[in-house]
PDB file of N, CA, C and O in Angstrom:
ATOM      1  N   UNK A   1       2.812 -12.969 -10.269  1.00  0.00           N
ATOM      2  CA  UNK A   1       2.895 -12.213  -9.038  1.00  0.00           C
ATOM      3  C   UNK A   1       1.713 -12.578  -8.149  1.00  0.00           C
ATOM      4  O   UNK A   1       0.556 -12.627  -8.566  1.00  0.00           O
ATOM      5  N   UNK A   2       2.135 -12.866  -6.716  1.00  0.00           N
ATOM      6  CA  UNK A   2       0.399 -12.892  -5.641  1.00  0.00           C
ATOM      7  C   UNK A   2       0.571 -11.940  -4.735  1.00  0.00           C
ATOM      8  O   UNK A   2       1.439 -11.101  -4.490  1.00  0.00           O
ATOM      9  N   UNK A   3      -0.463 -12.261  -4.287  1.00  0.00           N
ATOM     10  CA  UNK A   3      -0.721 -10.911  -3.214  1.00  0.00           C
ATOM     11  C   UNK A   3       0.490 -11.151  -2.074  1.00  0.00           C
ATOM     12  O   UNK A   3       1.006 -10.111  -1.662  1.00  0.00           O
ATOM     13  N   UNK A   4       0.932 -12.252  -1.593  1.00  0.00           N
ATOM     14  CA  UNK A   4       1.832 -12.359  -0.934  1.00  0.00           C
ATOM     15  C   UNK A   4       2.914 -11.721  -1.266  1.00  0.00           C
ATOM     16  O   UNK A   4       3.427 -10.991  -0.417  1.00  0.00           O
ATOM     17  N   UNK A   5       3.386 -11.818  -2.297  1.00  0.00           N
ATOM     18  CA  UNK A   5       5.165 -10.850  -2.876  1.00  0.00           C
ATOM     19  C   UNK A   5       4.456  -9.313  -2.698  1.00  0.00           C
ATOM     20  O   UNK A   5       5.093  -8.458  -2.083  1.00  0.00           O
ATOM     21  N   UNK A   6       3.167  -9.004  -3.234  1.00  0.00           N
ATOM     22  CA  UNK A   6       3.290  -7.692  -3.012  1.00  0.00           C
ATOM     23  C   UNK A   6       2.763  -6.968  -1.542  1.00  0.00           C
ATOM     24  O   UNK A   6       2.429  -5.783  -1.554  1.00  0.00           O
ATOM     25  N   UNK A   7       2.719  -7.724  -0.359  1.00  0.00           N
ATOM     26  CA  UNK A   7       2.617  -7.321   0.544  1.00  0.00           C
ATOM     27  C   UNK A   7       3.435  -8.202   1.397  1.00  0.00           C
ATOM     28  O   UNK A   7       2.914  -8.495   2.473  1.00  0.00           O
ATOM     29  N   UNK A   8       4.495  -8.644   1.174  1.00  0.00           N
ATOM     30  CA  UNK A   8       5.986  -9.046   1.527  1.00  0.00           C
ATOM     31  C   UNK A   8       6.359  -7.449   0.849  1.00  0.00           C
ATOM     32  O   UNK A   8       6.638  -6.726   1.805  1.00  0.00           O
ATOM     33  N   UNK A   9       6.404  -7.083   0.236  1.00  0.00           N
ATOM     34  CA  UNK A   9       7.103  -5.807  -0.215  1.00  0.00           C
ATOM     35  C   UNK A   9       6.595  -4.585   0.620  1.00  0.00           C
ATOM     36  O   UNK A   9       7.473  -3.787   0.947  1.00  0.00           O
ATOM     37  N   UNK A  10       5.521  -4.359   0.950  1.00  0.00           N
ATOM     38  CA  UNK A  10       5.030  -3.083   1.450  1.00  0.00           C
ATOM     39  C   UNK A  10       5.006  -3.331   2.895  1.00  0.00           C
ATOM     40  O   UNK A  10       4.862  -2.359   3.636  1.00  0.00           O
ATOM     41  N   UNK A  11       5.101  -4.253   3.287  1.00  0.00           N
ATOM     42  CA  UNK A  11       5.682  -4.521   4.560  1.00  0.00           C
ATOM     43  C   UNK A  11       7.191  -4.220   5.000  1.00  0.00           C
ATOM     44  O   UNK A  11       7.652  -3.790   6.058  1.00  0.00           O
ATOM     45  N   UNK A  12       8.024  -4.757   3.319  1.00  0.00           N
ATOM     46  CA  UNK A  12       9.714  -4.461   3.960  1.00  0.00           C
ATOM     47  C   UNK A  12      10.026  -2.805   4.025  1.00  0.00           C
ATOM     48  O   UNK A  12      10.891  -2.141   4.596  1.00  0.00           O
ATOM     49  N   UNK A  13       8.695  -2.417   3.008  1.00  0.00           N
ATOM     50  CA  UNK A  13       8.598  -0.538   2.802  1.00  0.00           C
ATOM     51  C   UNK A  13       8.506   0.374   4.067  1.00  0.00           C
ATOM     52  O   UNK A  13       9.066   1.449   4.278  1.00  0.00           O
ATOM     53  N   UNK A  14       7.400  -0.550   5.079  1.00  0.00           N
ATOM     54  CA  UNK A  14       6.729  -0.223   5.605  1.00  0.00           C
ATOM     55  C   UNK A  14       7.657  -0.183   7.139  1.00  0.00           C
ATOM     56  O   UNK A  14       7.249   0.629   7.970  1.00  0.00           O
ATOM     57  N   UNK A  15       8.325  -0.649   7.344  1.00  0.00           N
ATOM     58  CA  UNK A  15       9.236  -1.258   8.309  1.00  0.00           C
ATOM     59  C   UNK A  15      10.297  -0.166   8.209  1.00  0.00           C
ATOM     60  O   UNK A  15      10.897  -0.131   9.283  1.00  0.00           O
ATOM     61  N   UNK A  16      10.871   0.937   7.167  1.00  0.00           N
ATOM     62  CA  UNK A  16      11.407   1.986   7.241  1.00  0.00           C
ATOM     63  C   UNK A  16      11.203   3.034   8.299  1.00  0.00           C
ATOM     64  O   UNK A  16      10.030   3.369   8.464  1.00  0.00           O
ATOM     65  N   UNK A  17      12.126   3.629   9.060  1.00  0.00           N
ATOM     66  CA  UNK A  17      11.408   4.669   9.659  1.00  0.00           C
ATOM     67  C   UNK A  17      11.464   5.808   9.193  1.00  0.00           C
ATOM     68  O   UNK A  17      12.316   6.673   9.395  1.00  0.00           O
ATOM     69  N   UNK A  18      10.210   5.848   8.315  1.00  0.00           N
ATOM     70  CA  UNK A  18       9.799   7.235   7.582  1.00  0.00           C
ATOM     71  C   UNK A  18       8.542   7.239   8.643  1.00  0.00           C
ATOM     72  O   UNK A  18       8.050   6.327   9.307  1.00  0.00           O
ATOM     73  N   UNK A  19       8.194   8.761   8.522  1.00  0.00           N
ATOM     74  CA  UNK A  19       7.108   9.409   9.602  1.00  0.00           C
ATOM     75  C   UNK A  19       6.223  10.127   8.020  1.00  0.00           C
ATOM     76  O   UNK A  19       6.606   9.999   6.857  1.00  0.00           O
ATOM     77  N   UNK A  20       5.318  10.665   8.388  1.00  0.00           N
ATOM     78  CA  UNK A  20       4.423  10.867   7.951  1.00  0.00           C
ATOM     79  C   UNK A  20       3.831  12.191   8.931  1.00  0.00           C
ATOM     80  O   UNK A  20       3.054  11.787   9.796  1.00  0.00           O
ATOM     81  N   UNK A  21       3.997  13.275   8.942  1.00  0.00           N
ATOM     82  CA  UNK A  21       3.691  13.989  10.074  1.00  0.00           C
ATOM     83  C   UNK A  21       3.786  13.456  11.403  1.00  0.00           C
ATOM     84  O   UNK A  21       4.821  12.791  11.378  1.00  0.00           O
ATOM     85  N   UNK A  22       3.197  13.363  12.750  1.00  0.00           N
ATOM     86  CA  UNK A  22       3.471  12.710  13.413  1.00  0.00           C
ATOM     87  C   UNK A  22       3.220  11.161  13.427  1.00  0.00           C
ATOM     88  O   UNK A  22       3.593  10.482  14.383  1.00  0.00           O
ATOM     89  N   UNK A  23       2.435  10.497  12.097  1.00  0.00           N
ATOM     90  CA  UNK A  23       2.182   8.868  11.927  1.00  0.00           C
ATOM     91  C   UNK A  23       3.377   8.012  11.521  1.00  0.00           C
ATOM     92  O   UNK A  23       3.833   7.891  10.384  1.00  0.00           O
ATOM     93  N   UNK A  24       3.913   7.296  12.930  1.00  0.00           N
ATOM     94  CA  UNK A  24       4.631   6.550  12.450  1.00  0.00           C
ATOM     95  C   UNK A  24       3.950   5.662  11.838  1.00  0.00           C
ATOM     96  O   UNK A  24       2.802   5.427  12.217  1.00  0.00           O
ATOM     97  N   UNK A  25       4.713   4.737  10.376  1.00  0.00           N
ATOM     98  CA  UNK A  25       4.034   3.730  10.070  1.00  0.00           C
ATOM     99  C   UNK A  25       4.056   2.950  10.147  1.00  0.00           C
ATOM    100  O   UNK A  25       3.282   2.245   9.500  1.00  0.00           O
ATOM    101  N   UNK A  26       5.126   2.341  11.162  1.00  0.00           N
ATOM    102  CA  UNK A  26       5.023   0.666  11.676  1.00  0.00           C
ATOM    103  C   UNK A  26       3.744   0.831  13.011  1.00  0.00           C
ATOM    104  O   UNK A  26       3.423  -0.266  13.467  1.00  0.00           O
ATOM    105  N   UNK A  27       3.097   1.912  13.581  1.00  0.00           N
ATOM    106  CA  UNK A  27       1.977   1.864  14.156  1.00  0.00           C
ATOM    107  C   UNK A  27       0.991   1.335  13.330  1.00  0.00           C
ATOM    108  O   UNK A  27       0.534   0.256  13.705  1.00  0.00           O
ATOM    109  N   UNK A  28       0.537   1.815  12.290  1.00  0.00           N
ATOM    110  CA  UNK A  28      -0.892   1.880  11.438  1.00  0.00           C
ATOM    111  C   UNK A  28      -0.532   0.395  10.303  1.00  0.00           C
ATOM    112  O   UNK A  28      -1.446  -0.015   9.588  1.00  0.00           O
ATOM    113  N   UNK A  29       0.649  -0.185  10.272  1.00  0.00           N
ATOM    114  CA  UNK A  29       1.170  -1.174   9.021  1.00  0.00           C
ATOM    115  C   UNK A  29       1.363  -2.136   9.783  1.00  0.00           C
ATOM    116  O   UNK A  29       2.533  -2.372  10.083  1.00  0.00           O
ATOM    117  N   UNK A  30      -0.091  -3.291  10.531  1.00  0.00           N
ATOM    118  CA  UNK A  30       0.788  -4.378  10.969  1.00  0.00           C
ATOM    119  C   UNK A  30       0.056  -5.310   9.936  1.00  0.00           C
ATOM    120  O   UNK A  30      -0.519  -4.816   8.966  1.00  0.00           O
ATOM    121  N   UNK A  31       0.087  -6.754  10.172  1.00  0.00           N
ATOM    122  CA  UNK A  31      -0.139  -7.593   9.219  1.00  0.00           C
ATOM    123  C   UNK A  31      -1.948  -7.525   9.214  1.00  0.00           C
ATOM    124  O   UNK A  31      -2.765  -7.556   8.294  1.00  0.00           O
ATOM    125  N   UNK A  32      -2.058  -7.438  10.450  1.00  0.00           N
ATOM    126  CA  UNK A  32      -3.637  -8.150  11.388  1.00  0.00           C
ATOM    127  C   UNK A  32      -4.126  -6.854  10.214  1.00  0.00           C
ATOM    128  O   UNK A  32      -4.391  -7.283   9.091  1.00  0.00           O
ATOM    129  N   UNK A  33      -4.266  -5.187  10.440  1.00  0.00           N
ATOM    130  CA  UNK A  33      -5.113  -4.539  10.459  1.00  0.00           C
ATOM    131  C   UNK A  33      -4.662  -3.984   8.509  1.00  0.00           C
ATOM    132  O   UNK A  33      -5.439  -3.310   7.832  1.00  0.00           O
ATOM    133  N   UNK A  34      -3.546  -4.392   8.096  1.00  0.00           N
ATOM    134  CA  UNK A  34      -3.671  -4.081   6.391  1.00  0.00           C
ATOM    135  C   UNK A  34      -3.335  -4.879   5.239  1.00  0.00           C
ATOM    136  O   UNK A  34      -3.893  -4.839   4.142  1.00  0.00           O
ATOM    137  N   UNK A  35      -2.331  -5.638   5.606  1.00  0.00           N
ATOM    138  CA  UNK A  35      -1.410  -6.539   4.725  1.00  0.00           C
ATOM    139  C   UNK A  35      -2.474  -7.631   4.372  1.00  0.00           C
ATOM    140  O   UNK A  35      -2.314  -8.085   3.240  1.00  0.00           O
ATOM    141  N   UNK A  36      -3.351  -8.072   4.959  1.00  0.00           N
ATOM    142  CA  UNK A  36      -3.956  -9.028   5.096  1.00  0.00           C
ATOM    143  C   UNK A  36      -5.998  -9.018   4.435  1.00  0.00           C
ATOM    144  O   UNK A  36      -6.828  -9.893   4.188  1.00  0.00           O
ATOM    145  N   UNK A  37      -5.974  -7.479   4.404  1.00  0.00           N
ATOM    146  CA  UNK A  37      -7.293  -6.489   4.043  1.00  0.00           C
ATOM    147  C   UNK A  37      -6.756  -5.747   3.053  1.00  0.00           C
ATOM    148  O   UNK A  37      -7.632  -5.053   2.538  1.00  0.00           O
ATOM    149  N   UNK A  38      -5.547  -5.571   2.495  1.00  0.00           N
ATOM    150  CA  UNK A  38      -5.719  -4.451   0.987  1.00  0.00           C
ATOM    151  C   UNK A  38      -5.707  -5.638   0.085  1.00  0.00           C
ATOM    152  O   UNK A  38      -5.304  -6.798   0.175  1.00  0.00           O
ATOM    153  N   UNK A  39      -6.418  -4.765  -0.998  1.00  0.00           N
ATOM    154  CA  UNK A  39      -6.855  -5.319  -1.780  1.00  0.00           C
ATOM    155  C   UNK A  39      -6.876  -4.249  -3.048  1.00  0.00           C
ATOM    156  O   UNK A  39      -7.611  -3.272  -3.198  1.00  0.00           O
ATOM    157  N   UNK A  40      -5.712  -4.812  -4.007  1.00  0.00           N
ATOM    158  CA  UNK A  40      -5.334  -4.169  -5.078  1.00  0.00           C
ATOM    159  C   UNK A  40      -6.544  -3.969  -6.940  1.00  0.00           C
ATOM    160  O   UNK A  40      -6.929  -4.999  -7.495  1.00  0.00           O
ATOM    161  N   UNK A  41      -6.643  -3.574  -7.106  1.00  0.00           N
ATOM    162  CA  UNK A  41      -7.656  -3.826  -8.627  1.00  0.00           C
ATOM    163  C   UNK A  41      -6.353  -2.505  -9.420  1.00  0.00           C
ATOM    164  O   UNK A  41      -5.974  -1.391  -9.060  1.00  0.00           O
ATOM    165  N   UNK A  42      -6.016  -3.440 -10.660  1.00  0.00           N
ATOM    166  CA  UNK A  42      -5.735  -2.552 -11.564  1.00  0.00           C
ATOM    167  C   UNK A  42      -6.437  -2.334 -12.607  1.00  0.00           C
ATOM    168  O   UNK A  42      -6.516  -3.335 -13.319  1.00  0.00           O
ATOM    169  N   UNK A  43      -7.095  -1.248 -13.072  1.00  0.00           N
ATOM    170  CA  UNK A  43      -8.270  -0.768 -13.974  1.00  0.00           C
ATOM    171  C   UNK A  43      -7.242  -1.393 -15.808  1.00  0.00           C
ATOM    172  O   UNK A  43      -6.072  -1.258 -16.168  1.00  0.00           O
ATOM    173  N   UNK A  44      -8.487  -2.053 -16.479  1.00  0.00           N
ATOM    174  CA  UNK A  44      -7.698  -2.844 -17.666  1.00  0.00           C
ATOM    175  C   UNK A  44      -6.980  -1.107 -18.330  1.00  0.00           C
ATOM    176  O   UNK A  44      -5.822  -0.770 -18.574  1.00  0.00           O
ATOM    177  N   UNK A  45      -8.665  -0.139 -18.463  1.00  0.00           N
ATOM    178  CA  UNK A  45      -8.024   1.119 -19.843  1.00  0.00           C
ATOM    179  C   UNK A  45      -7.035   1.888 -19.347  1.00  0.00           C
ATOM    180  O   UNK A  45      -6.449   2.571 -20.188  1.00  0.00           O
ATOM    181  N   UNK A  46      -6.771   1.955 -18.523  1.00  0.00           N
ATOM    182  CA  UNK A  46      -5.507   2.897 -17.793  1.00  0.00           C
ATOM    183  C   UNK A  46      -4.726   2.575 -16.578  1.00  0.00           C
ATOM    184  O   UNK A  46      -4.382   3.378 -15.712  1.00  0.00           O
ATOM    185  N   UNK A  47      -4.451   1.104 -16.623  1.00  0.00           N
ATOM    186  CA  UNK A  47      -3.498   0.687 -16.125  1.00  0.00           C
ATOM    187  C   UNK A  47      -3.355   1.515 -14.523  1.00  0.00           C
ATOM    188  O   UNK A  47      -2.323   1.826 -13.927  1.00  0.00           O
ATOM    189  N   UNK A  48      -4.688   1.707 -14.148  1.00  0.00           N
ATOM    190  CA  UNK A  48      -4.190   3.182 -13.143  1.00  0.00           C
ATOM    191  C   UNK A  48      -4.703   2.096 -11.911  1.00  0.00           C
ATOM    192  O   UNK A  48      -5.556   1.251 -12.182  1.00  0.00           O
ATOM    193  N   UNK A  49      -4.027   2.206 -10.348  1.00  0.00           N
ATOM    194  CA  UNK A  49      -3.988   1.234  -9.163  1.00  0.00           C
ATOM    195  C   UNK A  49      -5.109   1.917  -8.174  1.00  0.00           C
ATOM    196  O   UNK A  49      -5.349   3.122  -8.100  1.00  0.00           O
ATOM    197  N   UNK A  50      -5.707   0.910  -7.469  1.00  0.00           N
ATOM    198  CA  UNK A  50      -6.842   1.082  -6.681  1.00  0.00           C
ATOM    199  C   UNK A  50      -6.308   0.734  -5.436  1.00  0.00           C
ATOM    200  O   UNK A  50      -6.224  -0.489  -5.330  1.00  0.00           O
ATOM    201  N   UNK A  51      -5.992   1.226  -4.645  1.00  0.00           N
ATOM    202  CA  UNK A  51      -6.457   0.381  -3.056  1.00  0.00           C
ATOM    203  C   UNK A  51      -7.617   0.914  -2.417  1.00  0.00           C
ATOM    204  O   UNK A  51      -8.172   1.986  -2.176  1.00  0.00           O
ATOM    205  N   UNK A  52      -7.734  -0.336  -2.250  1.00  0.00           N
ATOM    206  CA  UNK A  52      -9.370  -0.791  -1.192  1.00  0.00           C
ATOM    207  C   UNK A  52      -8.756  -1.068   0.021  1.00  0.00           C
ATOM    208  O   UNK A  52      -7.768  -1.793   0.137  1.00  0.00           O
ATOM    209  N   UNK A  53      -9.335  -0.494   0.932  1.00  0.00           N
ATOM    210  CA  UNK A  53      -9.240  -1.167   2.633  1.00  0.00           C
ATOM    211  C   UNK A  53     -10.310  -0.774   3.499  1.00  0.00           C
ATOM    212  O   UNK A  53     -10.723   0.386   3.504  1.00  0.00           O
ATOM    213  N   UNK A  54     -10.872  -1.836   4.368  1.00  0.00           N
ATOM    214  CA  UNK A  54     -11.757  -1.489   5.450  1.00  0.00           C
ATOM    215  C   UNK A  54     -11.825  -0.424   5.868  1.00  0.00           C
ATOM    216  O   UNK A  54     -10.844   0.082   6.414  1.00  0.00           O
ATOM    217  N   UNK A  55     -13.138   0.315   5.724  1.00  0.00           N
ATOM    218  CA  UNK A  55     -13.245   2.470   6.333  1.00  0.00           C
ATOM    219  C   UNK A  55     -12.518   2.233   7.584  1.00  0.00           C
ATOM    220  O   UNK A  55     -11.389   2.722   7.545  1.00  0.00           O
ATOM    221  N   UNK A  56     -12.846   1.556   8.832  1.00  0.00           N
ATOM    222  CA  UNK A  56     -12.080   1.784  10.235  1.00  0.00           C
ATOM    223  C   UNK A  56     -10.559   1.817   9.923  1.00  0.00           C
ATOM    224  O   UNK A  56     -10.004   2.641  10.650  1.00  0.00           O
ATOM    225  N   UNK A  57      -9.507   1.038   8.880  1.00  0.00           N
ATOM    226  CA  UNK A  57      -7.971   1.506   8.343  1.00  0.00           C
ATOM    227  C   UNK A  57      -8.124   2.472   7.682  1.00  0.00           C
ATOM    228  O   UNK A  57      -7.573   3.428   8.226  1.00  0.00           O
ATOM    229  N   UNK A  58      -8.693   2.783   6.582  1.00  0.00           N
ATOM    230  CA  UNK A  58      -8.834   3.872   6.195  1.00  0.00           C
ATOM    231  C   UNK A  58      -8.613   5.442   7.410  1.00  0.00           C
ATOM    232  O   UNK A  58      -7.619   6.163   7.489  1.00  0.00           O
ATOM    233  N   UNK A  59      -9.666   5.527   8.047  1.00  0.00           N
ATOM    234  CA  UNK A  59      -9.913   6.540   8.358  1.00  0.00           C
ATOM    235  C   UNK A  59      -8.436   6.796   9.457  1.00  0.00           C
ATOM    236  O   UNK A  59      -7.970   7.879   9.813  1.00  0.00           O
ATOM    237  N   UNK A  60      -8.128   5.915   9.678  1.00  0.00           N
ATOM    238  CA  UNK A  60      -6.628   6.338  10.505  1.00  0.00           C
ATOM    239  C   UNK A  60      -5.827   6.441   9.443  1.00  0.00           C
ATOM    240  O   UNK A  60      -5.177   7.349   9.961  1.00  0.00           O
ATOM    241  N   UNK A  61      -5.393   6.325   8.579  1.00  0.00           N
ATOM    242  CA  UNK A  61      -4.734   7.064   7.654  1.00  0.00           C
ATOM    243  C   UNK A  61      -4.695   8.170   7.376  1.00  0.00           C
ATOM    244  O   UNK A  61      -5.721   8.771   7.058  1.00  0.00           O
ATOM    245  N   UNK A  62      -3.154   8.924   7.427  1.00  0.00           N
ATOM    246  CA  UNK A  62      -3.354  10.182   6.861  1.00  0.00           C
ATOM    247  C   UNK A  62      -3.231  10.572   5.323  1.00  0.00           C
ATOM    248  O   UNK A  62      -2.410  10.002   4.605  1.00  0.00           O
ATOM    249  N   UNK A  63      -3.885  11.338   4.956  1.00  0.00           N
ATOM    250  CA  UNK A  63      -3.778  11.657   3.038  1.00  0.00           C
ATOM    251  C   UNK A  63      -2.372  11.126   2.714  1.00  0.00           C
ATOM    252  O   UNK A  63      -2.026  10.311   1.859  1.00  0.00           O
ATOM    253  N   UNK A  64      -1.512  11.940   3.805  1.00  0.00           N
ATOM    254  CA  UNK A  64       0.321  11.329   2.707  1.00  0.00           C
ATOM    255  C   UNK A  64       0.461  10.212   3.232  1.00  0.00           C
ATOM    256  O   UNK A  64       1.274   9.679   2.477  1.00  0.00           O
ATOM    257  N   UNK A  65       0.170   9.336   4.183  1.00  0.00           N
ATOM    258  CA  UNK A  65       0.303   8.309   4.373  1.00  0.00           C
ATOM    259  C   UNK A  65      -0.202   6.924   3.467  1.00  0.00           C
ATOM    260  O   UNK A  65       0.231   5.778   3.349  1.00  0.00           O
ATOM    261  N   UNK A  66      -1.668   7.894   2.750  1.00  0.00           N
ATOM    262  CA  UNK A  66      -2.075   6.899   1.761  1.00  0.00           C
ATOM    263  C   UNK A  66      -1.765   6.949   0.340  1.00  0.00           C
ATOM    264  O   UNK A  66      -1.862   6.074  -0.520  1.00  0.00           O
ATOM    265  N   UNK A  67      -1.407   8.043   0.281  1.00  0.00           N
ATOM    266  CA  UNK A  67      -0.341   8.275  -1.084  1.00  0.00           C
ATOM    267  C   UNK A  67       0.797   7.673  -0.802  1.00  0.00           C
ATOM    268  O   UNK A  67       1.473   7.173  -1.701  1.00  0.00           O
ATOM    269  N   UNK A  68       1.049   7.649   0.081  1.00  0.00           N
ATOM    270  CA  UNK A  68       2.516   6.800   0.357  1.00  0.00           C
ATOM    271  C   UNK A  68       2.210   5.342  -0.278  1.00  0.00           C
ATOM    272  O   UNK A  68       2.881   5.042  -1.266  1.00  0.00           O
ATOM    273  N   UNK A  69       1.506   4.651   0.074  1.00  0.00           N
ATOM    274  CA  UNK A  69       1.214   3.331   0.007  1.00  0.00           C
ATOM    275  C   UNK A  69       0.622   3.073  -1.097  1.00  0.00           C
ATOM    276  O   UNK A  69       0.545   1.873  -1.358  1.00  0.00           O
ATOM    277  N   UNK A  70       0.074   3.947  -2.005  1.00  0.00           N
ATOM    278  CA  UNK A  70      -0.453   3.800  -3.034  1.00  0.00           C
ATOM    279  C   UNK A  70       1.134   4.227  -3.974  1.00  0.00           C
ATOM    280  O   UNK A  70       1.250   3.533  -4.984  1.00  0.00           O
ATOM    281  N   UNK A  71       1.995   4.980  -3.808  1.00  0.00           N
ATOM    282  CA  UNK A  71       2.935   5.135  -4.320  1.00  0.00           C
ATOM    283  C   UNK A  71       3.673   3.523  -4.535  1.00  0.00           C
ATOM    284  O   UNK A  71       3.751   2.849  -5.562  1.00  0.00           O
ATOM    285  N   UNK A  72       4.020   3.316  -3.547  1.00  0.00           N
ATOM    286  CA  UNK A  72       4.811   1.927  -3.066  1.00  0.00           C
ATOM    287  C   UNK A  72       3.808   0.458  -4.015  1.00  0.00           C
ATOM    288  O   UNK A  72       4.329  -0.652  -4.119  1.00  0.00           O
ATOM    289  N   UNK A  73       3.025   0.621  -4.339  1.00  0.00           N
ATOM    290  CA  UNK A  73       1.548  -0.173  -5.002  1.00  0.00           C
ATOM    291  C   UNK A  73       2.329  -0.232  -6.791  1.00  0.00           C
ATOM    292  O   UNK A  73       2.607  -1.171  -7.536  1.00  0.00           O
ATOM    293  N   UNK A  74       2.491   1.609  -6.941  1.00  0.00           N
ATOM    294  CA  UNK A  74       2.918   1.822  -8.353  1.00  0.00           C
ATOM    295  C   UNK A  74       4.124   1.399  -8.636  1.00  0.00           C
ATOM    296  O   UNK A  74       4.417   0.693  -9.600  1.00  0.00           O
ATOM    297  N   UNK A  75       4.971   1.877  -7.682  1.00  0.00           N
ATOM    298  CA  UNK A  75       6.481   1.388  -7.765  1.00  0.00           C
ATOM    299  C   UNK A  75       6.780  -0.642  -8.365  1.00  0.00           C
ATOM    300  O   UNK A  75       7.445  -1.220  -9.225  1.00  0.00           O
ATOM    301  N   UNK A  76       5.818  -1.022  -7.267  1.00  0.00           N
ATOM    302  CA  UNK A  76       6.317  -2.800  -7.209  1.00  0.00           C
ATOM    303  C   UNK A  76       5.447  -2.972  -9.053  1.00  0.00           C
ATOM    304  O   UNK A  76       5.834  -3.838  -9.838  1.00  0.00           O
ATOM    305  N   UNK A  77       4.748  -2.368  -9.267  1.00  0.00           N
ATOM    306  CA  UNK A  77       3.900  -2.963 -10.665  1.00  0.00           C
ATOM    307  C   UNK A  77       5.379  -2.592 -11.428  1.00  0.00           C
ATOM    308  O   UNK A  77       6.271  -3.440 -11.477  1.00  0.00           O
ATOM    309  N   UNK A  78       5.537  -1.296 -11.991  1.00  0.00           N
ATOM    310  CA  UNK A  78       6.514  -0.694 -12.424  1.00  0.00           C
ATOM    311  C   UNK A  78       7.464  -1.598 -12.984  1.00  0.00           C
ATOM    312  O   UNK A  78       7.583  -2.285 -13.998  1.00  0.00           O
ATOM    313  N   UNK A  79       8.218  -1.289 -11.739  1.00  0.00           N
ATOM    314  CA  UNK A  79       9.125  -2.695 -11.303  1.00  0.00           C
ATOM    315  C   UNK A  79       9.247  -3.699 -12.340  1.00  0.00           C
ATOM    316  O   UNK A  79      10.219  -3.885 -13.072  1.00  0.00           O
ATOM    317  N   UNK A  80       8.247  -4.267 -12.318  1.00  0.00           N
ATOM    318  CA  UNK A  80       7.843  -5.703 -12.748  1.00  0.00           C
ATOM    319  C   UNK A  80       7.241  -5.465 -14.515  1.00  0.00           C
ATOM    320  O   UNK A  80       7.118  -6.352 -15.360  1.00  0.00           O
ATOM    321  N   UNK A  81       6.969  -4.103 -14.659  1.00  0.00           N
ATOM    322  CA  UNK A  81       6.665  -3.827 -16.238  1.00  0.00           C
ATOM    323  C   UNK A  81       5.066  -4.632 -16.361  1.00  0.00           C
ATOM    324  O   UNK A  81       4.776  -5.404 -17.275  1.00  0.00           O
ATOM    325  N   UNK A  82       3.988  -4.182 -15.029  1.00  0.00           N
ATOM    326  CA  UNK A  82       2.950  -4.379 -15.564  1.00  0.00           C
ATOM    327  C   UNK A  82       2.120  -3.280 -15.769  1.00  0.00           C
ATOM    328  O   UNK A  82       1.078  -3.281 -16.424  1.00  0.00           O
ATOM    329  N   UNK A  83       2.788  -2.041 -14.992  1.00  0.00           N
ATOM    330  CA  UNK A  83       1.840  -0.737 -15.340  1.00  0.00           C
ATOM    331  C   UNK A  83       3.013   0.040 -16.931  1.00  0.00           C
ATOM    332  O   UNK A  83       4.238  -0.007 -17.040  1.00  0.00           O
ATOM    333  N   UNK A  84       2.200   0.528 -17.685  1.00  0.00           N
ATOM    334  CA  UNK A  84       2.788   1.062 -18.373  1.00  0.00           C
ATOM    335  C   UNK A  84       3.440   2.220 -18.047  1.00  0.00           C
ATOM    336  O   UNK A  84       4.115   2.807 -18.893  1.00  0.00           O
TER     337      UNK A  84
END
């Protein structure tokens, strides 16, 4: 798996029109300001997912917006049978 398939994926996620309170997320999800800056670490003892992104993306994020994306993170591992 590279970082490309999994942000080819959270991009085709991302491209849904689901809202988030008033955050749409094809505003805050373009290539320039996340796809291109997250940066995944899966911890070896608990298989448990990290996203990292620049504080200025960060801070425009809303809480369910970043659970969202951290959801969508768990799902594609899943998927693929690398998180237990």
């Amino acid at each position: 798996m590279t970082g490309i398939e999994l942000n080819h994926k959270l991009e085709l996620a991302l491209q849904t029109p689901l809202r988030f309170e008033d955050e749409p997320l094809a505003l805050i999800a373009t290539a320039e300001t996340v796809f291109f800056k997250l940066r995944i670490d899966i911890t070896e003892d608990d298989d448990s997912i990290v996203l990292l992104m620049p504080t200025d993306i960060q801070t425009d994020l809303s809480q369910r917006t970043w659970t969202w994306l951290l959801t969508q993170c768990q799902n594609y591992y899943k998927e693929r049978n690398l998180l237990k």
